[in-house]
GULOMI-55446 format. One line per field, with one value per residue (C-alpha): residue in three letters; x, y, z; residue number from 1. Coordinates in steps of 0.25 Angstrom, whole numbers, plus 2048, in hexadecimal, padded with zeros to 3 digits. Example, Ala and Ser with C-alpha at 12.3 -4.5 7.8 and 13.67 -1.06 7.14 Angstrom:
BEGIN
type: (ALA / SER)
east: (831 / 837)
north: (7EE / 7FC)
up: (81F / 81D)
seq: (1 / 2)
//
This chain:
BEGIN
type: (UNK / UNK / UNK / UNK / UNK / UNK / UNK / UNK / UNK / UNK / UNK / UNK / UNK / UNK / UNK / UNK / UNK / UNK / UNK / UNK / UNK / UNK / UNK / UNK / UNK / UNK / UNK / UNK / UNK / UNK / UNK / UNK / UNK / UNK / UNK / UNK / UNK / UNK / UNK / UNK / UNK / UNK / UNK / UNK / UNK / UNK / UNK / UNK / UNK / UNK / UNK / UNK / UNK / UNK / UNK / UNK / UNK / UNK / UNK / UNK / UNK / UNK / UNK / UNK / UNK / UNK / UNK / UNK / UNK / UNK / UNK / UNK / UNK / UNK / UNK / UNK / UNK / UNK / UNK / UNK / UNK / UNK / UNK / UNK / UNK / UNK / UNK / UNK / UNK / UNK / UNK / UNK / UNK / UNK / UNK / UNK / UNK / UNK / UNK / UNK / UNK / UNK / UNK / UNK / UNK / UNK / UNK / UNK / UNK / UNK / UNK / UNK / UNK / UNK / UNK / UNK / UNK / UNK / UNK / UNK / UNK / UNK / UNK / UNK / UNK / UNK / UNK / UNK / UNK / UNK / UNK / UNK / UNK / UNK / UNK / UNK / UNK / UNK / UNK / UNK / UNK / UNK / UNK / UNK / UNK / UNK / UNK / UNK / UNK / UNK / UNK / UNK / UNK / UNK / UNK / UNK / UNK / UNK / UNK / UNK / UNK / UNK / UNK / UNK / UNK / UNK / UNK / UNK / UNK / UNK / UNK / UNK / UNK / UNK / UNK / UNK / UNK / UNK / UNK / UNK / UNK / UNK / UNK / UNK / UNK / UNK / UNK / UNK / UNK / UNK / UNK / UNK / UNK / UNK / UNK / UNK / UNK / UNK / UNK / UNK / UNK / UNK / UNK / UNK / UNK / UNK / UNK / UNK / UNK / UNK / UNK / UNK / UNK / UNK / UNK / UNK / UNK / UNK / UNK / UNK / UNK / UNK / UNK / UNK / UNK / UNK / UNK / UNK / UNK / UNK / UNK / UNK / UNK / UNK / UNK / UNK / UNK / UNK / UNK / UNK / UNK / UNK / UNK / UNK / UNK / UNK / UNK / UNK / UNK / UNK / UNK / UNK / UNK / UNK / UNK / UNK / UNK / UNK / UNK / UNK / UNK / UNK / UNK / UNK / UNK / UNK / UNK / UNK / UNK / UNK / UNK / UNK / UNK / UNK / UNK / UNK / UNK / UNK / UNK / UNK / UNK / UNK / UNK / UNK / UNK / UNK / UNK / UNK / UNK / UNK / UNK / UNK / UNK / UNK / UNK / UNK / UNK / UNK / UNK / UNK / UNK / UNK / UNK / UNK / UNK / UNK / UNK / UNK / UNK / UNK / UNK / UNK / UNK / UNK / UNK / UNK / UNK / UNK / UNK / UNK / UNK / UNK / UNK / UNK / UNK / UNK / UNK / UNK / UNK / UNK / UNK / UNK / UNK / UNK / UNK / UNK / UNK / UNK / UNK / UNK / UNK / UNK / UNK / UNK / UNK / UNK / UNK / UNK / UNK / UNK / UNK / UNK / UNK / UNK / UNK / UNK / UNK / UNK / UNK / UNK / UNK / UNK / UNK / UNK / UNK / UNK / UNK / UNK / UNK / UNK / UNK / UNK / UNK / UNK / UNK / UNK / UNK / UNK / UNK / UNK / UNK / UNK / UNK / UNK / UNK / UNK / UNK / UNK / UNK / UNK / UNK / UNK / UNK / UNK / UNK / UNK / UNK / UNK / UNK / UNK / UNK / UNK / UNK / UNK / UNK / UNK / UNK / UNK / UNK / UNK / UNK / UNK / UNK / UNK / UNK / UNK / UNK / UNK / UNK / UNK / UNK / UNK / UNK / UNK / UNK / UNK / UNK / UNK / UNK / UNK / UNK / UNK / UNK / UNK / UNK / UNK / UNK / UNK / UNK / UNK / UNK / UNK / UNK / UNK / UNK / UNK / UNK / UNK / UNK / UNK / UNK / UNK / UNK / UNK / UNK / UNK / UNK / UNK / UNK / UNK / UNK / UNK / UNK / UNK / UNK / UNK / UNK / UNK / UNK / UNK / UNK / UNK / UNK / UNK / UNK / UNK / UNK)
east: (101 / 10C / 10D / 117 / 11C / 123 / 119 / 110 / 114 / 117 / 108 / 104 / 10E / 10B / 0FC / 0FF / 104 / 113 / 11D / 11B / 10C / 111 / 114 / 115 / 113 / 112 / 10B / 104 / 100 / 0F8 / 0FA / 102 / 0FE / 102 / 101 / 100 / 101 / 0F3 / 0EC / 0E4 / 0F0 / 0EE / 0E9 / 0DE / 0D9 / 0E7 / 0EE / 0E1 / 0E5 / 0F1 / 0F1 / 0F8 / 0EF / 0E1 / 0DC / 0E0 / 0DB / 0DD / 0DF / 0E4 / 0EB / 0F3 / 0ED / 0EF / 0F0 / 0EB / 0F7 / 0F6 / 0FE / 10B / 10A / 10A / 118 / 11E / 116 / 11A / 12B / 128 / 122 / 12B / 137 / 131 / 12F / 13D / 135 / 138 / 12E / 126 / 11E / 10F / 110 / 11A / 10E / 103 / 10B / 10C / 0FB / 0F7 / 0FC / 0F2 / 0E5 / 0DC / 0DB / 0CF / 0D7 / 0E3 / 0DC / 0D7 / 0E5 / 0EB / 0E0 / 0E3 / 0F0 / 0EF / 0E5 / 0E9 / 0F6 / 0EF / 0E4 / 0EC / 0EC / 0DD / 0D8 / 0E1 / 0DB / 0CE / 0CF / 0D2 / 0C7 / 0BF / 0C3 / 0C1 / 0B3 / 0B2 / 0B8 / 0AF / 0A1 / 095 / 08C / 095 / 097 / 08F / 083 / 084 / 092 / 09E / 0AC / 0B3 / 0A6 / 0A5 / 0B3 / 0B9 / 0C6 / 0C7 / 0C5 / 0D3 / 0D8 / 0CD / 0D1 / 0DF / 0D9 / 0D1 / 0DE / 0E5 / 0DD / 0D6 / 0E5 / 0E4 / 0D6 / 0DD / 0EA / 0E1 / 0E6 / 0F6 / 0F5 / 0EE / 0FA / 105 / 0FD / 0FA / 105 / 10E / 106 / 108 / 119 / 118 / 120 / 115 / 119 / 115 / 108 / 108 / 10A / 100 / 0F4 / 0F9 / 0F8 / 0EB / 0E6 / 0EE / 0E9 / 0EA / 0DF / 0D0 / 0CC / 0C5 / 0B9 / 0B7 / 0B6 / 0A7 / 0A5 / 0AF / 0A9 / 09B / 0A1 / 0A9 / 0B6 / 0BE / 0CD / 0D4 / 0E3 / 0E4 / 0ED / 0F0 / 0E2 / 0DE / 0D5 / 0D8 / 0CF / 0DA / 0D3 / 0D9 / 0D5 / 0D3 / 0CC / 0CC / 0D3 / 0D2 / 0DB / 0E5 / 0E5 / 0E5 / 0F0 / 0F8 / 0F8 / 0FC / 107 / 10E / 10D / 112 / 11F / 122 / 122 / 12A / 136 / 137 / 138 / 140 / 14E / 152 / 15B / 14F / 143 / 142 / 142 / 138 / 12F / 126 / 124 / 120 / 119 / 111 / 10E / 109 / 100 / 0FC / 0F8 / 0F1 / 0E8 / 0E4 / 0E0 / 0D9 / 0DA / 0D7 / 0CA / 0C6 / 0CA / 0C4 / 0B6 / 0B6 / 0BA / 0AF / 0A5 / 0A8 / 0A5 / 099 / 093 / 097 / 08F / 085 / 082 / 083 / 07A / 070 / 06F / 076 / 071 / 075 / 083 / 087 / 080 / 088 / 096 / 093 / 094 / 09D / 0A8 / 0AE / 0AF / 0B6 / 0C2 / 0C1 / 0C4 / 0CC / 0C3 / 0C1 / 0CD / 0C6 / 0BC / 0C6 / 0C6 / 0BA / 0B9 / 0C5 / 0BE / 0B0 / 0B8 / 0BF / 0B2 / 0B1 / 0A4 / 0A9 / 0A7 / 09B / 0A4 / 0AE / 0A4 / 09F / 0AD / 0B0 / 0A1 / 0A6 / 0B4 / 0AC / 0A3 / 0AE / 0B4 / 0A7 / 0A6 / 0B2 / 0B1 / 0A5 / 0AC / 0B5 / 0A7 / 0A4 / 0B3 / 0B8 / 0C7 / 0D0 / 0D8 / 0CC / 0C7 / 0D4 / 0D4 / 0C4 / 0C6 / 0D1 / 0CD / 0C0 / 0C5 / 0CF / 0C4 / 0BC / 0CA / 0C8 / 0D0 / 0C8 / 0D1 / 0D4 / 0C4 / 0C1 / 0CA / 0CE / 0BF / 0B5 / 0B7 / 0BD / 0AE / 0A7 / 09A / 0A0 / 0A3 / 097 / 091 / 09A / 098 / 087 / 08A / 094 / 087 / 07C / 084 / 08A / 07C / 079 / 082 / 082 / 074 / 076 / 082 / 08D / 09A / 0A8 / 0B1 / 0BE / 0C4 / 0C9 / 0C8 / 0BF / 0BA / 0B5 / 0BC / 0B7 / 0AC / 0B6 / 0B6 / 0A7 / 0A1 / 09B / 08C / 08D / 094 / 085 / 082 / 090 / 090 / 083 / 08A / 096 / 08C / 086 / 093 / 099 / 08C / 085 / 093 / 095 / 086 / 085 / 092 / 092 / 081 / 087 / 095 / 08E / 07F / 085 / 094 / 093 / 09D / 0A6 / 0AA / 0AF / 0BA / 0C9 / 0C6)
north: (80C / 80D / 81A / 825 / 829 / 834 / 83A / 837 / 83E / 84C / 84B / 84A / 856 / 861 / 85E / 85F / 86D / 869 / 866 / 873 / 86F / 864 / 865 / 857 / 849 / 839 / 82D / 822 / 815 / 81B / 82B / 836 / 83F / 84C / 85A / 866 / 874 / 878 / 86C / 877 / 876 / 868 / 864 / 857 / 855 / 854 / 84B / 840 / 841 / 83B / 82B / 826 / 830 / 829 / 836 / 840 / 845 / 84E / 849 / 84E / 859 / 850 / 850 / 841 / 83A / 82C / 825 / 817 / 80D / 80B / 818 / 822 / 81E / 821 / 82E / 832 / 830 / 836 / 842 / 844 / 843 / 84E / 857 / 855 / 850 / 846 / 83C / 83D / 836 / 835 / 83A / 847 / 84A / 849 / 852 / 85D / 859 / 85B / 869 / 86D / 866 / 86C / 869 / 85E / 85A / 858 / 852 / 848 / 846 / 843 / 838 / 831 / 833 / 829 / 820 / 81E / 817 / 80D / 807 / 7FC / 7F5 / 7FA / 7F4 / 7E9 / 7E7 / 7E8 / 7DE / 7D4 / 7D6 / 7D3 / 7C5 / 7C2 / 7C9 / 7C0 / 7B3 / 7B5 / 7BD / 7B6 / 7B3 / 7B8 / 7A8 / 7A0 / 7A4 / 7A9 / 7A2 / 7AA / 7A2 / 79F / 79B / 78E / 78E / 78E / 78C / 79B / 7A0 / 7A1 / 7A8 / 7B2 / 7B5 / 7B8 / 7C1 / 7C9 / 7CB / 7CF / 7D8 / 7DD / 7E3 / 7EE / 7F3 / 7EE / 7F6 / 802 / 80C / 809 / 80A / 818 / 81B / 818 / 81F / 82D / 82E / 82C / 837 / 841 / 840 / 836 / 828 / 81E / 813 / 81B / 81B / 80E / 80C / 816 / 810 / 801 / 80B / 80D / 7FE / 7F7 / 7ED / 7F2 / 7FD / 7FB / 7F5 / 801 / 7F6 / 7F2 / 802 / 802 / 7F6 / 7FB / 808 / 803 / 7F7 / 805 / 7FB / 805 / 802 / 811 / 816 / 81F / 829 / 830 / 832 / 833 / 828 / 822 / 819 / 80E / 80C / 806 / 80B / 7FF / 803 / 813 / 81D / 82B / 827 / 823 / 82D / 837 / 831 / 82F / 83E / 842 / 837 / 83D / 849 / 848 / 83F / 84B / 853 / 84C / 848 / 858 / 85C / 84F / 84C / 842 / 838 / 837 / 834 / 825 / 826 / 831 / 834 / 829 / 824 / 833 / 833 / 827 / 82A / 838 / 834 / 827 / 82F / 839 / 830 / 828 / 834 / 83B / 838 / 82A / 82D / 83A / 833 / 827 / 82D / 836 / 829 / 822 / 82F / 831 / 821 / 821 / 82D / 823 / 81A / 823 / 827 / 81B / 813 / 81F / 823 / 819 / 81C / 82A / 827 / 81B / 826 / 830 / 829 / 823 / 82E / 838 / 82D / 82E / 83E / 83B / 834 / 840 / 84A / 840 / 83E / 830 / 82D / 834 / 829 / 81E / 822 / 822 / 813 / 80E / 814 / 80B / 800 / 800 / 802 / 7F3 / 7F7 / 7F7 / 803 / 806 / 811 / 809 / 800 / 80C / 811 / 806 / 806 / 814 / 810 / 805 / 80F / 819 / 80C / 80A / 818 / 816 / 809 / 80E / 81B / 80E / 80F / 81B / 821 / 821 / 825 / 81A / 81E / 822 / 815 / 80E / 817 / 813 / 806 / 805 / 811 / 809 / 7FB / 803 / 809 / 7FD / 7F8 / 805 / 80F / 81A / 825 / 822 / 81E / 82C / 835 / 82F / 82C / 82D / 83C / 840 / 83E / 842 / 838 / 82C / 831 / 836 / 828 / 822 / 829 / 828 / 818 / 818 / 821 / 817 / 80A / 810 / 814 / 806 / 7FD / 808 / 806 / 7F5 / 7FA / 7F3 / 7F2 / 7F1 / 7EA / 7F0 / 7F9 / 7F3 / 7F5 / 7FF / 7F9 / 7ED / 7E5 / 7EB / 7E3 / 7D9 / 7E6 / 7E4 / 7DC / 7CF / 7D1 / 7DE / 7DA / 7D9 / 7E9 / 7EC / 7E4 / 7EA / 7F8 / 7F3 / 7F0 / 7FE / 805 / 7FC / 7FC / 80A / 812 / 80C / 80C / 81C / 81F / 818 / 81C / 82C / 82D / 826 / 82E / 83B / 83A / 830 / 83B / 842 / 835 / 830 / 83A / 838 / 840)
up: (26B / 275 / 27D / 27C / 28A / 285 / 27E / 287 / 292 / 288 / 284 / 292 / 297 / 28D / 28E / 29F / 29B / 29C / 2A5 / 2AB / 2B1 / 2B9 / 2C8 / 2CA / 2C0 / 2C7 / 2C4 / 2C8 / 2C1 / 2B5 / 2B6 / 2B5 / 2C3 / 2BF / 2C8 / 2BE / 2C2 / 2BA / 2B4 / 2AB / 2A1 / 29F / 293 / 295 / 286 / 282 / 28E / 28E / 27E / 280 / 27C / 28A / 293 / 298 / 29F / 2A9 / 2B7 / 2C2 / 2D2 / 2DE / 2D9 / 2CD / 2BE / 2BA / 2AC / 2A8 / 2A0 / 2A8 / 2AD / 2A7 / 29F / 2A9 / 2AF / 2A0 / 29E / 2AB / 2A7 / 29B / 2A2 / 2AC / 2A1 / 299 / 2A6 / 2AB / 2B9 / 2C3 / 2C3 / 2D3 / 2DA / 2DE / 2EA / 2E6 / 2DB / 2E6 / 2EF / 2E4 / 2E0 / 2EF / 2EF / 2E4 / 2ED / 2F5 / 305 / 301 / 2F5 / 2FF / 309 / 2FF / 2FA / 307 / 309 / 2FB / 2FF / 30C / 306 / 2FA / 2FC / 305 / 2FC / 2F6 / 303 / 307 / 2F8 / 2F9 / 306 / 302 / 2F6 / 2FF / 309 / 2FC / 2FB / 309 / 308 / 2FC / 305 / 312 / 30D / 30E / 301 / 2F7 / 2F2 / 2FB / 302 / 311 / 311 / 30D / 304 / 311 / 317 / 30D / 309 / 319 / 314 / 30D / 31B / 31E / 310 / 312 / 320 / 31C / 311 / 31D / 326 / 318 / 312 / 31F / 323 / 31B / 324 / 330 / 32F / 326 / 331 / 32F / 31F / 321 / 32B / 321 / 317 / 31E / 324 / 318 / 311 / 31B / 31C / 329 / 32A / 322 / 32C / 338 / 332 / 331 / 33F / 342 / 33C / 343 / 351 / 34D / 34B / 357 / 35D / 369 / 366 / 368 / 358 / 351 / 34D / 35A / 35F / 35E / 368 / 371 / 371 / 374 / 37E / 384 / 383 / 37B / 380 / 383 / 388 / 394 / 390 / 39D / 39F / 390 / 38C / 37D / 376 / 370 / 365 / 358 / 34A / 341 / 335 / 336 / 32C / 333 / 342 / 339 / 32E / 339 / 340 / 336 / 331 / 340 / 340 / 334 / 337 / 344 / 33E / 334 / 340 / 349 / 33E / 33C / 349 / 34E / 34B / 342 / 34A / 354 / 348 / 349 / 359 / 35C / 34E / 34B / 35B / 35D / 350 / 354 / 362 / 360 / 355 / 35A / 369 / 361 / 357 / 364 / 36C / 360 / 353 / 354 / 35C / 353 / 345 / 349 / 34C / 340 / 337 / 33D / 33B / 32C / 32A / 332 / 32A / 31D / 324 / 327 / 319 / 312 / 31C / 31C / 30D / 305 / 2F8 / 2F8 / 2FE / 2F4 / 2E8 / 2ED / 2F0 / 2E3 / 2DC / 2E3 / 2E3 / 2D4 / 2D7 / 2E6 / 2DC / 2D3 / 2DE / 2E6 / 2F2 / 2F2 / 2F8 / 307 / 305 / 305 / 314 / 319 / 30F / 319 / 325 / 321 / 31E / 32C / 333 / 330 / 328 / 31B / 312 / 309 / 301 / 2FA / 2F3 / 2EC / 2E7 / 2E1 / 2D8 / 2D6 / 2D0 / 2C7 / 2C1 / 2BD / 2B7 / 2AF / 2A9 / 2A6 / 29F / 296 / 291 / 28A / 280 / 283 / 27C / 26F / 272 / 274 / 280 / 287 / 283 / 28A / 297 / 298 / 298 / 2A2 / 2AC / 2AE / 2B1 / 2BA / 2C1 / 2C2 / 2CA / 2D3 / 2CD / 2C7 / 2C5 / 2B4 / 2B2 / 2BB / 2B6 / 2A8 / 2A1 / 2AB / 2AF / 2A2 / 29B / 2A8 / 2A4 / 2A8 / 2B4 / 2B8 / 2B5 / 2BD / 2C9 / 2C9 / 2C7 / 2D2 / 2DB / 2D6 / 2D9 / 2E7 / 2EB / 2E8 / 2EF / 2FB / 2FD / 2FC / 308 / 300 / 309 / 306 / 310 / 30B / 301 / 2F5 / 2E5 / 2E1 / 2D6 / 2D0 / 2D9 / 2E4 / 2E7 / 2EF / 2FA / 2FA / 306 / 2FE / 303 / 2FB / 2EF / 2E8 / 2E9 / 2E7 / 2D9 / 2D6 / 2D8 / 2CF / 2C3 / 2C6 / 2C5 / 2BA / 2AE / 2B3 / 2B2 / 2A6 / 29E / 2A3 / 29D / 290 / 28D / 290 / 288 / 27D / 27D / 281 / 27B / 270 / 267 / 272 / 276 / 268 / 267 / 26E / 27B)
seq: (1 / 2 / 3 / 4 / 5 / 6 / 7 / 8 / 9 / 10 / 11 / 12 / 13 / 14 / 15 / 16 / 17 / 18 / 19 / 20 / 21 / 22 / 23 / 24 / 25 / 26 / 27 / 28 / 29 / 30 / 31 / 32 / 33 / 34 / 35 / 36 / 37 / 38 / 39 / 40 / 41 / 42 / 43 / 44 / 45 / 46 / 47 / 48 / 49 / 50 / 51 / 52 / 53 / 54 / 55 / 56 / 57 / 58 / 59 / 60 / 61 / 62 / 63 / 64 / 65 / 66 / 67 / 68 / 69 / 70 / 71 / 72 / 73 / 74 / 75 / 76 / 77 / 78 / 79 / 80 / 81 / 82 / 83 / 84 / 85 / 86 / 87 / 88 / 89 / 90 / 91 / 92 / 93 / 94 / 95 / 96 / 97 / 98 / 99 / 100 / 101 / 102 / 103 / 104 / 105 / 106 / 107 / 108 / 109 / 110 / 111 / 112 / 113 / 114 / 115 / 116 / 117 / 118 / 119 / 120 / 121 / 122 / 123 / 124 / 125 / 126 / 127 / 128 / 129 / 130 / 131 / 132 / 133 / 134 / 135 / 136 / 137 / 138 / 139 / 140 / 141 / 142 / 143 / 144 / 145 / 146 / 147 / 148 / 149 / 150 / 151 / 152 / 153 / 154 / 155 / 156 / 157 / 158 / 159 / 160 / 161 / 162 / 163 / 164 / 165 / 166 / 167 / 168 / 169 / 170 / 171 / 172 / 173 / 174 / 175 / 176 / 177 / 178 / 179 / 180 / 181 / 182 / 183 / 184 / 185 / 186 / 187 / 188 / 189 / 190 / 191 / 192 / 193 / 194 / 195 / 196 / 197 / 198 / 199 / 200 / 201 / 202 / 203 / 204 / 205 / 206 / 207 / 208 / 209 / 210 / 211 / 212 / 213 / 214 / 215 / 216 / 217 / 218 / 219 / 220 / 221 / 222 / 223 / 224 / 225 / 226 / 227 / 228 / 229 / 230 / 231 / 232 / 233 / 234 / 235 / 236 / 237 / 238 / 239 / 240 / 241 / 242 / 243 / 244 / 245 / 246 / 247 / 248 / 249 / 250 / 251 / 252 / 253 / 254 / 255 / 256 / 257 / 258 / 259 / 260 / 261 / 262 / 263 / 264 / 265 / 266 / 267 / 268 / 269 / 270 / 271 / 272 / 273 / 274 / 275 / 276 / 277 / 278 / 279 / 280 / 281 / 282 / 283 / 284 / 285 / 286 / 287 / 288 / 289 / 290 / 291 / 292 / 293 / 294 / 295 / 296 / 297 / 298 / 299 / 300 / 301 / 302 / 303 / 304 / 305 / 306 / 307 / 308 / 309 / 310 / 311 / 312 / 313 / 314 / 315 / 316 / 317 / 318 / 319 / 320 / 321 / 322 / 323 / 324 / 325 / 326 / 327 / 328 / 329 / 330 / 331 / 332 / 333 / 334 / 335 / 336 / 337 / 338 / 339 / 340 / 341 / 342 / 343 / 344 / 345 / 346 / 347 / 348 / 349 / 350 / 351 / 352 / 353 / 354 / 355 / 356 / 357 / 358 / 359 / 360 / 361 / 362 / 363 / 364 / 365 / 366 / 367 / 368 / 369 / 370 / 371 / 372 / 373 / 374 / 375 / 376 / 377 / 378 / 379 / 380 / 381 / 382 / 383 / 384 / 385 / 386 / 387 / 388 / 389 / 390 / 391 / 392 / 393 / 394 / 395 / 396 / 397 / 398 / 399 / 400 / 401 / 402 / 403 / 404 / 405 / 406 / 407 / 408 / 409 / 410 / 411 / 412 / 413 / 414 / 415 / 416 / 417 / 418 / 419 / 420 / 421 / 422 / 423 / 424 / 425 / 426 / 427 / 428 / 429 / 430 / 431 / 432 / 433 / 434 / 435 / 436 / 437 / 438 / 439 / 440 / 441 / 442 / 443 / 444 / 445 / 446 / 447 / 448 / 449 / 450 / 451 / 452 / 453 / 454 / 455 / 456 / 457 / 458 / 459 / 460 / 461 / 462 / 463 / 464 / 465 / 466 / 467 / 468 / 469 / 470 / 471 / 472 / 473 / 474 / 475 / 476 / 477)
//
């Protein structure tokens, strides 16, 4: 049956509590982000009752509708027709959420709000170091040889894969520098140029720092008598994030207090040079050693109680998305990953997104209702893909049991391959896929995980919503 916009979007706003209850309305690829001035007028039976609406959640600060891809764009016309609104962007809506945070919901925002933007090229990345791990690991398809040790012709094409998909770590400081320094106001190309400062050539390799410390070859500057360590910071997330604050701050400062004619002559050299002195006298040093601190106390707990850290990681991850905190762990991921040791975190997200994917698929026989049928089917392959959010907030949550069986699958599979010390060399897809991002001599465990979080999620929650719910389930909920 084809979809009344229209309609559609009426139903949606009366049961939103009217045009008068909205701040601010965007959207994204499948749903209506929405700012209400009290979400206690919404009415949540009557909005998931309506045929195009797959279930609705709440995030930073923005009440958010399910109508999926190629629906939302309509609804959302609709909607702003009815309301006499200019349609706005993503970004004016998150202005106008931010406000409604708290100072840890804020600080969490400003994170997601740096790193999101540059996971495309970070997964893209990491996908592609998955081939070559495929292409030069040893014992995935011949015994103590690797494909390009018995295939010497490959070696090439999986040396231009490397350099390729390799760039991304490489150069992770200048993405982080166009990022921040977009976010806070500042001129996203002197970010750029900022995090390529911080990787030159010229400076001491940030890998090779423990050797040169120990060797006592660190290289330095003598700044009128003021000893600085030239040391470059491949690989690191804090120098540069720092930095990068400082540097757009420092701009915004400067562009008021300078007249315009002499902008392009005086504010980005003074801007650059400033910030640049300051991160290699102090930040640099400081945020360097607190980077390395956090992933040495990683370190610490994984290598010294595994089972207790992959349980609890495990477990506390679907609730981290639910609040919005797992976007601070995506730092500390790209802070292992540049240590050059790989990261024993990202492995476990992705079992955790495959569960949720799991309950979701089994609420697909759990459920009688049609549309709940529909959005249970898709949310879980989505979330097998690595997006979570329609599987979370959409079935998952929305019946609480499938949830919880999810999250203890996710614990007992984490612990699991944490205590088998399963590796990622890269961040990629979080989901199924995700096994390419896995150093090949783990790929065993890591599979083993993956059958734990696809059948235990599922058996858990189809046994429950049948035993326990075999009625309340039938009906149109």
């Amino acid at each position: 049956m084809a979809i009344n916009y229209r309609e559609t979007a009426e139903q949606i706003l009366a049961a939103i509590g009217g045009e008068e209850n909205i701040s601010s309305a965007t959207h994204c690829v499948t749903r209506l982000r929405l700012v209400l001035k009290d979400e206690n007028e919404v009415d949540t039976s009557g909005l998931e009752a309506i045929e195009a609406v797959k279930g609705t959640f709440t995030a930073s600060g923005q009440f958010q509708i399910i109508l999926g891809n190629g629906v939302v764009d309509k609804v959302y016309k609709e909607l702003m027709a009815l309301t006499g609104r200019e349609e706005q962007s993503k970004d004016e809506v998150k202005a106008e959420a931010a406000k409604k945070g708290s100072p840890l919901q804020r600080a969490i925002k400003v994170l997601a709000d740096v790193f999101i933007p540059i996971l495309p090229a970070i997964v893209t990345a990491g996908l592609l170091m998955g081939i070559n791990n495929i292409l030069t690991g040893n014992d995935i398809f011949y015994t103590g040889a690797s494909i390009i040790d018995v295939h010497p012709q490959w070696a090439d094409f999986a040396d231009i894969i490397h350099v390729i998909a390799n760039t991304a770590f490489t150069f992770l400081p200048a993405l982080i520098g166009w990022s921040a320094v977009k976010r806070f106001g500042g001129n996203p190309l002197l970010g750029i140029v900022m995090g390529l400062i911080l990787v030159h050539p010229a400076l001491l390799n940030a890998w090779d720092y423990g050797a040169a410390r120990e060797a006592g070859e660190i290289p330095t500057w003598n700044l009128f008598g003021l000893e600085i360590n030239k040391l470059g910071y491949q690989g690191q997330v804090l120098p540069v994030f720092v930095a990068s604050i400082i540097l757009a701050k420092l701009e915004l400062f400067l562009r008021k207090r300078i007249p315009d004619a002499f902008h392009l002559l005086t504010v980005a050299p003074l801007a650059l040079l400033i910030t640049s002195f300051i991160t290699f006298i102090a930040v640099g040093p400081l945020t360097f050693a607190i980077g390395n601190w956090i992933a040495d106390g990683f370190i610490w707990l994984f290598a010294t109680l595994p089972w207790i850290a992959g349980f609890l990681y495990g477990i506390i991850y679907g609730p981290l998305v639910i609040t919005g905190m797992h976007h601070t762990f995506l730092a500390v991921d790209l802070q292992l990953v540049g240590s050059g040791n790989g990261t024993f975190l990202w492995p476990i997200l992705a079992l955790s997104n495959i569960a949720q994917g799991s309950a979701a698929f089994a609420m697909y026989f759990v459920v009688k209702n049609a549309n709940l049928k529909g959005l249970a089917g898709t949310s879980g392959l989505s979330a097998w893909l690595g997006i979570t959010e329609p599987a979370l907030f959409g079935v998952n949550l929305r019946f609480r049991f499938p949830f919880y069986a999810a999250i203890v699958s996710a614990g007992i599979a984490g612990m699991f391959i944490t205590m088998q010390n399963v590796i990622a060399n890269s961040i990629g897809v979080g989901g199924v896929p995700g096994f390419v991002s896995i150093r090949p001599t783990d790929w065993v465990p890591f599979f083993i995980g993956m059958a734990i979080v696809i059948v235990l999620p599922f058996l858990i929650t189809l046994l429950y919503g049948r035993l326990r719910h075999p009625k309340s389930l039938q009906e149109d909920n």
